[in-house]
N, C-alpha and C positions, 0 to 999 in steps of 0.2 A: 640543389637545395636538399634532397633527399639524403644523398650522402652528406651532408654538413648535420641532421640531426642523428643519423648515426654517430657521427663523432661524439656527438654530444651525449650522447648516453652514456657509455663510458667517463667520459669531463665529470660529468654530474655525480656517477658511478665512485669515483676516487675522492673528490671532495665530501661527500656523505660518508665517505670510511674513515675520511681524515678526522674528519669534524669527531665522529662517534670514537675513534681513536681515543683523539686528545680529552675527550671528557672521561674514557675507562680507565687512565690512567691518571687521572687527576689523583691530586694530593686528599687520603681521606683518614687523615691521624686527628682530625679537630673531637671525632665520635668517641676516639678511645677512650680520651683523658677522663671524661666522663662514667663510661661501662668500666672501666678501669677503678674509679672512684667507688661503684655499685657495688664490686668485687670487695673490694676491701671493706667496704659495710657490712656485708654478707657476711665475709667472712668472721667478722668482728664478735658479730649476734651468734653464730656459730660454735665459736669460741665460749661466748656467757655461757649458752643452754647447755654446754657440755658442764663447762663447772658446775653448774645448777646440779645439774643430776649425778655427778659425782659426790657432791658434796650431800645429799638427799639419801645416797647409798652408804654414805659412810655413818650416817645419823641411824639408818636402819640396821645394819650389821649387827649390833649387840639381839635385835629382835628377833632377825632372820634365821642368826644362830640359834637363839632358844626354842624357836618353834619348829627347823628342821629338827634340833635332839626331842622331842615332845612328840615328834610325828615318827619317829625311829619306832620299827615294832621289833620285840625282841620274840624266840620262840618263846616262849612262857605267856606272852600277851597272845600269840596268836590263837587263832579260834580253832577247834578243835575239826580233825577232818569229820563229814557229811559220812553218813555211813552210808554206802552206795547200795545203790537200788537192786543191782543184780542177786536174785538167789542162787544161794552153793548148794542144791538141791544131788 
């Protein structure tokens, strides 16, 4: 009797690998079609916010321009050097 539940352990051993086999390889394309779906939304909304803000910079550019030439300092604007501390003694 002894050796007959030996056997069996193993028995049991291979059916439990079979079992957990046939479920890891099961078919699991039903999730894709979905996440797949999610993807292309994503990418969609993606797509808007880019134009948004392209189109937001092309409304700015005449401004942007004006205020970097306004921000330009030429020597004649700049200020005059600090006359330094050190005495020429």
């Amino acid at each position: 009797m002894a050796a007959l539940a030996w056997l069996l352990i193993p028995l049991f051993a291979v059916v439990g690998a079979a079992i957990w086999g046939s479920w890891a390889q099961r078919n699991k394309t039903t999730g894709d079609v979905a996440e797949l779906a999610g993807y292309a939304r994503f990418r969609d909304a993606m797509e808007r916010s880019h134009a948004g803000i392209d189109g937001a910079a092309r409304e700015l550019t005449p401004q942007l321009t004006h205020m970097t030439q306004m921000a330009q300092v030429t020597p004649e604007m700049a200020p005059a050097a600090a006359p330094s501390s050190a005495s020429t003694q």
